[in-house]
C-alpha positions as CSV (number, residue, x, y, z in Angstrom):
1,X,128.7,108.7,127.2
2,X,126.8,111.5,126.4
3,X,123.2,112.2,128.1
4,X,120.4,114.5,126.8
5,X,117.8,115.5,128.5
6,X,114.0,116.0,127.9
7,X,111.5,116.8,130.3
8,X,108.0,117.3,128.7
9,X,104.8,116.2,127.1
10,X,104.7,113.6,124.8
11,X,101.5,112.3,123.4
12,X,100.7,108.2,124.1
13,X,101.2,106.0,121.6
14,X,97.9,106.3,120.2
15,X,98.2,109.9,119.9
16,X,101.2,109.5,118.2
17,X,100.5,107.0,115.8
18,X,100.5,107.2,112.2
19,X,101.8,110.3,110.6
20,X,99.8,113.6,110.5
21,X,100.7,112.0,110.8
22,X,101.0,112.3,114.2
23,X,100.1,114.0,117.2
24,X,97.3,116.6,116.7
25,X,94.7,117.6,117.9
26,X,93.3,118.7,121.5
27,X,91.1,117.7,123.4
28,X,91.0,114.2,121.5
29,X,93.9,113.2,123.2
30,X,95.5,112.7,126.5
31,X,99.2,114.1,126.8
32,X,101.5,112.0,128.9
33,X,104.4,113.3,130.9
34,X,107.5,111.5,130.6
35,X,111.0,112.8,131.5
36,X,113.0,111.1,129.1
37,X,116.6,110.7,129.2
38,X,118.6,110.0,125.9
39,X,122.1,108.2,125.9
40,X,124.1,108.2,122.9
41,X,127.1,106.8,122.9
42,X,129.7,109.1,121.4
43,X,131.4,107.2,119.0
44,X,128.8,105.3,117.9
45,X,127.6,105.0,114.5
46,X,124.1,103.8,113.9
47,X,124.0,101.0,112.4
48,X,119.9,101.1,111.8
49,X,119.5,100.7,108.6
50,X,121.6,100.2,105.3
51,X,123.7,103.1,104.2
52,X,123.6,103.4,100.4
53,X,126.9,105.1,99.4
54,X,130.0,104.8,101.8
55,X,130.3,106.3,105.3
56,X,132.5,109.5,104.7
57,X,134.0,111.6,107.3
58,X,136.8,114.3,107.3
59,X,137.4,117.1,109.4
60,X,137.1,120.5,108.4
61,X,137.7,122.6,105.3
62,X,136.8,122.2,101.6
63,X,136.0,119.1,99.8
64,X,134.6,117.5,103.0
65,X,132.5,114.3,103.2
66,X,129.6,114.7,104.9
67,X,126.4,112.2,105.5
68,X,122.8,113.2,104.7
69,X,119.7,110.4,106.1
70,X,116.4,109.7,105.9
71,X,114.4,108.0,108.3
72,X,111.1,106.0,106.6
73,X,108.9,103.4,107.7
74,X,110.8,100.5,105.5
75,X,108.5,97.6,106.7
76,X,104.6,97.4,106.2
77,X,101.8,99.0,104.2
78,X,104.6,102.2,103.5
79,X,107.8,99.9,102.3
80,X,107.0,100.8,98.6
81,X,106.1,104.5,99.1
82,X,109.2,104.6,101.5
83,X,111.6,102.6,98.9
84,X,110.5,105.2,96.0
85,X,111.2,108.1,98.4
86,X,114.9,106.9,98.8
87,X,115.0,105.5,95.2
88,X,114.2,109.1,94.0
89,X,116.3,110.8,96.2
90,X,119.5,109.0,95.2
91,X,119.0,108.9,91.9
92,X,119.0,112.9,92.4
93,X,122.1,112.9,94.2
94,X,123.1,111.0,91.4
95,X,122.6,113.6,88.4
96,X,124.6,116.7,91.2
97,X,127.3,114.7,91.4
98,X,126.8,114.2,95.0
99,X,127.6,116.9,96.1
100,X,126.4,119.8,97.8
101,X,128.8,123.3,97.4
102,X,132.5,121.7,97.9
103,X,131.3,119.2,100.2
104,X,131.0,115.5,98.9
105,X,127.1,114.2,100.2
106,X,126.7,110.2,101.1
107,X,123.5,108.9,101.9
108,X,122.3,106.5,105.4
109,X,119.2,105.4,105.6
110,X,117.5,104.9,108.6
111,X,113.8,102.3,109.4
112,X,111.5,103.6,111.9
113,X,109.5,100.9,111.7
114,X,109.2,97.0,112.9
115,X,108.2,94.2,110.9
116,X,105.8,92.9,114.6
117,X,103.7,96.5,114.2
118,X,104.1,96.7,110.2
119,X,104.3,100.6,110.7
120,X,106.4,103.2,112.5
121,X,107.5,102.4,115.5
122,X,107.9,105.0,118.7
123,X,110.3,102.9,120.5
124,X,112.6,102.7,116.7
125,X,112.4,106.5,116.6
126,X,114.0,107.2,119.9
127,X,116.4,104.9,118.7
128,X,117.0,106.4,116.0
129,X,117.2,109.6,116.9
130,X,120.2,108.8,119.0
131,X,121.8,107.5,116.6
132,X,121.3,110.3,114.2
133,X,123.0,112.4,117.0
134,X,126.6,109.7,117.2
135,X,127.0,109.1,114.1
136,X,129.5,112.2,113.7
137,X,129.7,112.5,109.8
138,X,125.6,112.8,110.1
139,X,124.7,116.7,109.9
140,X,121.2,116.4,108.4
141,X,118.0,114.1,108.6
142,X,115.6,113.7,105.8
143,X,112.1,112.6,107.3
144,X,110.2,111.5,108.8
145,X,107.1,110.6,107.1
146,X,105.0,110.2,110.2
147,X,104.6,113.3,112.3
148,X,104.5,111.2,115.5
149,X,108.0,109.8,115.1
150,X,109.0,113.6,114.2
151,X,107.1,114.5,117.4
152,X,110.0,111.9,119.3
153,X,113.0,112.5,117.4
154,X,112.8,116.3,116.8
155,X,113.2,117.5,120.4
156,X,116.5,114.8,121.0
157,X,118.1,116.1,117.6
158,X,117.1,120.0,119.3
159,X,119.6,119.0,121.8
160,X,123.0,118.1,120.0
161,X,125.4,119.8,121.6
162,X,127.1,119.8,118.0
163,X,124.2,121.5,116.6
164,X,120.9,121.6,116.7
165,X,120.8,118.7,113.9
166,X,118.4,119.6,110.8
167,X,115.7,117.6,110.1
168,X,113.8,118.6,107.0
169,X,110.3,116.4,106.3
170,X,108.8,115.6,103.1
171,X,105.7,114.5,104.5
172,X,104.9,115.7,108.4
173,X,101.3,117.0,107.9
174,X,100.8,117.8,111.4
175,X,100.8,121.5,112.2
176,X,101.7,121.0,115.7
177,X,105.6,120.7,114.8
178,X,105.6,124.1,113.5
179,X,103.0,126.3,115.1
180,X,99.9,126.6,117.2
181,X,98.0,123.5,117.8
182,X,97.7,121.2,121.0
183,X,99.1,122.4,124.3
184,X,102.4,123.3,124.4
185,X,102.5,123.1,121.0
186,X,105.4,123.7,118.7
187,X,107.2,124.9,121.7
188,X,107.7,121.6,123.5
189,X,109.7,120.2,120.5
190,X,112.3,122.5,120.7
191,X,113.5,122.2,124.3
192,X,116.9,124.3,123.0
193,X,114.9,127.4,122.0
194,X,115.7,127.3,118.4
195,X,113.6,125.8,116.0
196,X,115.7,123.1,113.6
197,X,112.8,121.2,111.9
198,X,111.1,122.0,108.5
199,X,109.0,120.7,106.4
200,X,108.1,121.4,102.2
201,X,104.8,120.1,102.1
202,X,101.1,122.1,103.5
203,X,99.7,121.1,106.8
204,X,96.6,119.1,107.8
205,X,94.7,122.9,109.4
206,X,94.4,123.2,105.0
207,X,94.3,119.7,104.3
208,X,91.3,118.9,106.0
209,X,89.3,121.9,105.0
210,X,89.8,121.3,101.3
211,X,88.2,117.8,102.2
212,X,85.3,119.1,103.7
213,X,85.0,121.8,101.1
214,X,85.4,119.2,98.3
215,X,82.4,117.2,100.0
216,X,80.5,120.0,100.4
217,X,80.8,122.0,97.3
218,X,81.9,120.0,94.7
219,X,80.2,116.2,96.2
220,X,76.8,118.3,97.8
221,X,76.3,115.6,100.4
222,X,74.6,116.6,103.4
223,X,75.4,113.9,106.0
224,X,78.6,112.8,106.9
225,X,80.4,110.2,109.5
226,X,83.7,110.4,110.4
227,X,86.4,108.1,111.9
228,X,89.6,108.3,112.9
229,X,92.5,105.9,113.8
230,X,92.9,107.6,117.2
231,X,96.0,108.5,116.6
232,X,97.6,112.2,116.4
233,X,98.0,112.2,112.6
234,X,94.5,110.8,112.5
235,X,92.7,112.6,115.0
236,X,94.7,115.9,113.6
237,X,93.4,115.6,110.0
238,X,89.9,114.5,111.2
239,X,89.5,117.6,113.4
240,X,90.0,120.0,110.9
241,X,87.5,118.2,108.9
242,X,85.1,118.2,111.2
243,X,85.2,122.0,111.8
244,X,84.9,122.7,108.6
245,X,82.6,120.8,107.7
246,X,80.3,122.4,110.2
247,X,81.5,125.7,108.6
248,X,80.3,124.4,104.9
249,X,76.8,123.6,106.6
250,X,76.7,120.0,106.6
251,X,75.4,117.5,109.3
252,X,78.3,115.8,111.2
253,X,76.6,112.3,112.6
254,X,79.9,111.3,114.5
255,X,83.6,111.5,114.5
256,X,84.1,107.6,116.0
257,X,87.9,106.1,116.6
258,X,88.5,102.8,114.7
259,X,90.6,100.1,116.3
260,X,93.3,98.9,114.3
261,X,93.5,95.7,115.9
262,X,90.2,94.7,115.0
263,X,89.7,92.0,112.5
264,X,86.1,93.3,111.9
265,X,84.0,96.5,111.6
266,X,81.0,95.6,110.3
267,X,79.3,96.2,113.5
268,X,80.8,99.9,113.6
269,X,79.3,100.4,110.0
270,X,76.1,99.3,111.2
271,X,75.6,101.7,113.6
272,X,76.8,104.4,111.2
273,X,74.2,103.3,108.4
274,X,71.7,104.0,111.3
275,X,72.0,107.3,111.2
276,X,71.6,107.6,107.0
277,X,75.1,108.9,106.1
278,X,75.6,110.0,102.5
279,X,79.1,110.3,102.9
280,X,82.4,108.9,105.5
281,X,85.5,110.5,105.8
282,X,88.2,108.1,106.9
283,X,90.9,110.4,109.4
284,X,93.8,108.4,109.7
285,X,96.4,106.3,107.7
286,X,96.0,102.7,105.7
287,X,98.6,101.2,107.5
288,X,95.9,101.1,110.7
289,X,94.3,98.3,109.0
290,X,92.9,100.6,106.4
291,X,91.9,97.7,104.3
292,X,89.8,95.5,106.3
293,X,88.1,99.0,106.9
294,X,87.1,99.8,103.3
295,X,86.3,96.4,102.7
296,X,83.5,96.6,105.5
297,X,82.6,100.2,104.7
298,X,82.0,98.6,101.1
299,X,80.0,95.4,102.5
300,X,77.5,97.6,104.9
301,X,77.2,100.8,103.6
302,X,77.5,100.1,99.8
303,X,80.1,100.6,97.2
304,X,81.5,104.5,96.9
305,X,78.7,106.3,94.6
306,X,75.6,104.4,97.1
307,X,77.5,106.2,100.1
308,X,80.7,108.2,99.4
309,X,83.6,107.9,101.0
310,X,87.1,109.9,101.2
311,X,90.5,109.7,103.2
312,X,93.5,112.3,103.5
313,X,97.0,111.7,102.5
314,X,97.5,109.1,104.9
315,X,95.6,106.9,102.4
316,X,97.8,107.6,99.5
317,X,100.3,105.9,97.9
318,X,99.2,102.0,98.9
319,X,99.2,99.6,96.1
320,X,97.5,97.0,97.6
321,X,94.7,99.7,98.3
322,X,95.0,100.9,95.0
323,X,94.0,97.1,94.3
324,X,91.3,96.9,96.3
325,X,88.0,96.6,94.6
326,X,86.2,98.3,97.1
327,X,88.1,101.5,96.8
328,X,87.5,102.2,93.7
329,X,85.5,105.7,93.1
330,X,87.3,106.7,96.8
331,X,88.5,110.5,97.3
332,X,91.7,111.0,98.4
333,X,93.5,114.3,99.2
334,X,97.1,114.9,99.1
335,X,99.0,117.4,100.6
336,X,100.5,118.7,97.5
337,X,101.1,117.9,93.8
338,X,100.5,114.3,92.5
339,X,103.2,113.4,89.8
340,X,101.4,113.8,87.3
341,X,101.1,117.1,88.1
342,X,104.5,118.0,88.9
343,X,105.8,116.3,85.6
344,X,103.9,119.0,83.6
345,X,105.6,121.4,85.1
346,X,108.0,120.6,83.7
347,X,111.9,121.3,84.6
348,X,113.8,120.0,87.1
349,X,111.0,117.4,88.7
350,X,110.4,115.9,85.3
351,X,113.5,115.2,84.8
352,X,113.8,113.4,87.7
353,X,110.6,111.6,87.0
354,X,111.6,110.5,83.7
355,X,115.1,109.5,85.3
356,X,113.2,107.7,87.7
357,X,110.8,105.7,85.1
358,X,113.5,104.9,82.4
359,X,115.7,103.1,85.8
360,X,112.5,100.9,87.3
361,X,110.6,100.9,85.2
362,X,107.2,102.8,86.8
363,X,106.6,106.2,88.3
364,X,106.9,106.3,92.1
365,X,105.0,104.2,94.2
366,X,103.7,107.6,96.1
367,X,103.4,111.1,95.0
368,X,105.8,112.2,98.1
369,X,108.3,111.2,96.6
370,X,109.9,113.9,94.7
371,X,108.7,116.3,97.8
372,X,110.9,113.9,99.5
373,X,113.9,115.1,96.8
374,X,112.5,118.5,97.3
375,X,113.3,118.1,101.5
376,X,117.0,117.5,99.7
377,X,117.4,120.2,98.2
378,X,116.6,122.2,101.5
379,X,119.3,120.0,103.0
380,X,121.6,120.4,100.1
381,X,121.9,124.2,99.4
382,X,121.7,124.7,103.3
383,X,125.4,122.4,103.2
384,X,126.6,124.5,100.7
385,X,126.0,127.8,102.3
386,X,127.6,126.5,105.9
387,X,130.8,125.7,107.3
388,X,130.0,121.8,106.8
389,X,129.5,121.3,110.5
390,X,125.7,120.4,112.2
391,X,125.4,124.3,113.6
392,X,126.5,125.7,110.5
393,X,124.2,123.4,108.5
394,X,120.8,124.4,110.9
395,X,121.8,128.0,111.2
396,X,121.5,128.2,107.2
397,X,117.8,127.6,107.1
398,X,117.0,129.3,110.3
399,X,119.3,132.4,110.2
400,X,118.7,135.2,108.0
401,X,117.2,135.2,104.7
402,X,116.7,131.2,105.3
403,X,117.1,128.7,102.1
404,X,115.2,129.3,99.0
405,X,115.2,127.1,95.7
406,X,114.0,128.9,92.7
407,X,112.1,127.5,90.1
408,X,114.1,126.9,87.9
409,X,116.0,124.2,90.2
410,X,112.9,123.1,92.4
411,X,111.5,119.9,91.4
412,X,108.4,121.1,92.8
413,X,108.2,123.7,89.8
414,X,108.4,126.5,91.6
415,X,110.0,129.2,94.4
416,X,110.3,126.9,97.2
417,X,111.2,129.4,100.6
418,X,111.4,128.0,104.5
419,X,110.4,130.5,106.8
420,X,113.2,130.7,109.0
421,X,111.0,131.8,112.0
422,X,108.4,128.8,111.8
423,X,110.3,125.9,109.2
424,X,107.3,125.9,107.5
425,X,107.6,126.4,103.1
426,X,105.3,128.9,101.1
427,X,104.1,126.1,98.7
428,X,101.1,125.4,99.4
429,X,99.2,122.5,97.1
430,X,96.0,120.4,97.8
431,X,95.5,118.2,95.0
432,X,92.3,115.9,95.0
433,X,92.7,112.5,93.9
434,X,90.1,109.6,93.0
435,X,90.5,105.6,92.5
436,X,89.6,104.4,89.4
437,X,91.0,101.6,87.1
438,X,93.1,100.6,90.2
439,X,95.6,104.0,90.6
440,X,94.9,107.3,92.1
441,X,94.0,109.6,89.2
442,X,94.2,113.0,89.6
443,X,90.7,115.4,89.5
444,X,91.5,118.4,90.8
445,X,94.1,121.1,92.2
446,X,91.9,122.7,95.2
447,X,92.6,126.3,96.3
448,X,94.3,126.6,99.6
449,X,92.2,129.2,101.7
450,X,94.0,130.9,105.1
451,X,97.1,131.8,106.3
């Protein structure tokens, strides 16, 4: 049996919920201490969720079978963008070959979520992680889409002895995992003192500025009301809306948490139409019962030219919101490229996309889906540059020059770089979405100020 320990600060639940997804922001939160201690059983292999090629194994030398997984919230309001993610990625794996260098790549993949909460799941995480760590072949994690489960899993894949592990996220918004942001933040996620979590997509400290920007300059309202899911993903992306919001010169009413448990908030928009909003940013993700909110938003306030109303990524790629009569004329941001945008690019990401369309039939179900192939390709040319074991595989983003994918070979469309020090990418894309005709349509790219 082997036992690894981690003694530090973990958000609560709340905080962690839903993806920044997860776990931001100061002094909206109260940081728990728990020691936790992790068993993993040695020669286990997880058996949470299906695998989707075989198992593989091998030890040592060329031509070496190794196993590559993602971990996604497979149950709830994110089963279809979760399904496309892994849909897209092995149909990529697909047109290499499966491989990666000389080594042969299979694919696990993992659910952090429960069909009781309908979302991610802490408790499935920790479980998960552990079995990311016994499942020998394993020497790479794709995911999570959630930051909070990132914020639970990171620190016990940190302490492999057999590696660090990599984990490379498509969709961890949550700036807290890689720099500067609560307390102890990114520090406390990397007990082993070396970083082995990146990410390919821009961060919610940008992704909440361009919303307030957006509302400001390009929407000229004057008074808004926020809420947030009070969770760390949530509370994250609504923070950073707030302050600039305040920076842009407009009136903040309120930054109220909603509870997702409630089957009702009519009352909570009554007391925001009190105070004459023009516009209502929505800080958190659908899954929080992001529905019954819209409806009520809809029902008290008025439909979405009457009183505006916007949400970050964490209300993207839903198609039962897209559905929703009441969201129609919503904002969205996402923190990247929609699909549309990255299929006229052109290249290697339309090629997927077309792959993808021509085999089911549709597009993806969310637009982090090819970032998801794009977390891949991190995964991939780091396997080919390393001596096929978990160390070799971490040390080949975070050592030296780090992994870059040109252009030419990024489904993304362009020079893709991690930053060995931090495991953050160079890309950085806000796009600005709005519902109409039941689908997110894209309006705008918006410029990514800051550093």
């Amino acid at each position: 049996m082997l036992t690894l320990m981690f003694f530090g600060t973990f958000p609560d639940q709340r905080r962690l919920g839903a993806g920044s997804r997860s776990q931001e922001r100061n002094k909206m939160t109260k940081p728990i201490k728990i020691a936790a201690v992790l068993a993993v059983a040695a020669m286990a292999v997880a058996a949470c969720g299906g695998g989707s090629s075989g198992g593989g194994g091998g030890s040592g030398g060329g031509g070496k079978t190794l196993v590559i997984s993602t971990d996604l919230p497979l149950q709830g309001a994110s089963k279809d963008a979760s399904e496309s993610t892994n849909n897209a990625i092995k149909l990529y794996l697909e047109q290499v070959g499966n491989k990666a260098g000389n080594y042969t790549v299979t694919l696990k993949t993992y659910d952090d979520s429960t069909a009781a909460k309908g979302a991610w799941d802490d408790a499935t995480c920790a479980k998960n992680a552990q079995d990311h760590v016994a499942n020998k072949d394993e020497v790479a994690v794709m995911g999570t889409y959630n930051s909070g489960c990132a914020k639970i899993e990171v620190p016990v894949l940190n302490q492999d002895p057999s590696g660090p592990m990599l984990m490379v996220s498509h969709a961890n918004t949550n700036p807290g995992l890689t720099k500067s942001w609560d307390p102890g933040e990114p520090d406390k996620y990397y007990p082993g003192g070396q970083r082995n979590y990146a990410r390919v997509v821009t961060t919610d400290d940008y992704q909440g500025a361009a919303a307030a920007q957006f509302a400001a300059q390009d929407l000229k309202v004057k008074n808004v009301y926020i809420l947030n899911d009070n969770q760390t993903y949530g509370q994250g992306v609504a923070r950073a809306f707030e302050a600039e919001a305040k920076k842009q010169g407009l009136n903040v009413l309120g930054n109220t948490a909603w509870d997702a448990k409630q089957p009702s908030y009519t009352s909570l928009f009554q007391n925001i139409k009190s105070k004459n909003p023009d516009f209502v940013y929505l800080g958190g993700i659908y899954d929080n019962n992001g529905g019954q909110l819209i409806k009520d938003k809809f029902k008290v306030l008025g439909d979405n030219n009457t009183v505006k109303m916007m949400g970050p990524d964490g209300f993207s790629g839903y198609p039962q919101e897209d559905k929703q009569a009441e969201a129609q004329g919503m904002y969205l941001s996402f923190a990247g490229l929609d699909t549309s945008q990255l299929r006229a690019r052109g290249g290697a990401g339309a090629k997927l996309l077309d792959a993808y369309k021509a085999k089911y039939g549709a597009d993806p179900a969310t637009n982090y889906a090819l970032y998801g192939v794009a977390a891949v390709q991190v995964i991939l040319d780091a396997i080919s540059k390393s001596d096929g074991t978990r160390k070799g595989v971490r040390d080949a983003v975070f050592n030296g020059d780090g992994i870059t994918i040109s252009a030419d070979q990024s489904v993304l469309g362009k020079d893709m770089k991690i930053d060995p020090q931090t495991g953050d990418v160079n890309v950085r894309d806000i796009s600005i979405l709005l519902m109409k005709g039941n689908k997110e349509t894209f309006l705008k790219a918006w410029p990514v100020t800051g550093s």
